[in-house]
N, C-alpha and C positions, 0 to 999 in steps of 0.2 A: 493338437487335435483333441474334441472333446470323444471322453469315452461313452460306449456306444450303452444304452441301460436297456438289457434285454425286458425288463417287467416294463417300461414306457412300448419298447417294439410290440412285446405282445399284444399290449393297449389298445395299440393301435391299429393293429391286426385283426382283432377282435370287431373292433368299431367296423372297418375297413368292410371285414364280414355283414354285421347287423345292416350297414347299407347298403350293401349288394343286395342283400335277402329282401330289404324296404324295396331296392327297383324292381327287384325279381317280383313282390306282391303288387308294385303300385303297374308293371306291365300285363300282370295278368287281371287286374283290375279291369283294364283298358280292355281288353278281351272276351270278359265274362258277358257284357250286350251282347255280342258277336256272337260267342255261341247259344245264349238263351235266346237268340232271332231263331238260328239254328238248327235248335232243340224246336221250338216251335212249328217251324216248318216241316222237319220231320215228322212230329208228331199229325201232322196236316192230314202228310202225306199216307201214314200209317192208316188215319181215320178213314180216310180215301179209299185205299186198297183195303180196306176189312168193309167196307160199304161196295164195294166192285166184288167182291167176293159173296159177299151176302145176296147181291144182287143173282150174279151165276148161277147160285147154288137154286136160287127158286126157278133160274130158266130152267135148268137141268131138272129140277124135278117134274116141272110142267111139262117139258118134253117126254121124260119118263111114263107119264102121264098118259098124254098121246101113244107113244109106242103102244103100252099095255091097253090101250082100248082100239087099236087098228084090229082088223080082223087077222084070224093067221094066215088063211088060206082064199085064194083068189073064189067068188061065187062065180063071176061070165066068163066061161068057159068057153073059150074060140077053139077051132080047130083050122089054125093056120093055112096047112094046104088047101083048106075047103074054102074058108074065108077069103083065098086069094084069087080063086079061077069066080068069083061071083061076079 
């Protein structure tokens, strides 16, 4: 039986590792389109809801708007009981 050369084992162990680590890079390789679609779309999305929000915020003001220029207080004054026997 040949004897076993721990410095060749390591060798090889070594190697064994750097090509793990090569599929480990060349799978996330494969990957990276995938999430820069991803990324993209999120970003879409983001531009989306900061434009939905920009939008709100000037209804909200023009409503504000309105409110502060309604009158406070009613001018035509009914008097209900009287208004109803007419």
């Amino acid at each position: 039986m040949e004897e076993v050369n721990n410095a060749e084992l390591d060798e090889l162990e070594e190697e064994i590792d750097k090509l793990d680590e090569l599929l480990a890079q060349a799978q996330l390789a494969k990957e990276v389109p995938t999430f820069q679609q991803f990324r993209a779309d999120e970003d879409a999305k983001v531009a989306q809801l900061k434009n939905d929000i920009s939008d709100l915020q000037k209804e909200v003001i023009n409503l504000e708007e309105i409110r502060d220029n309604l009158p406070t207080k009613c001018f035509n004054v009914i008097n209900l009981e009287q208004e109803g026997q007419k």
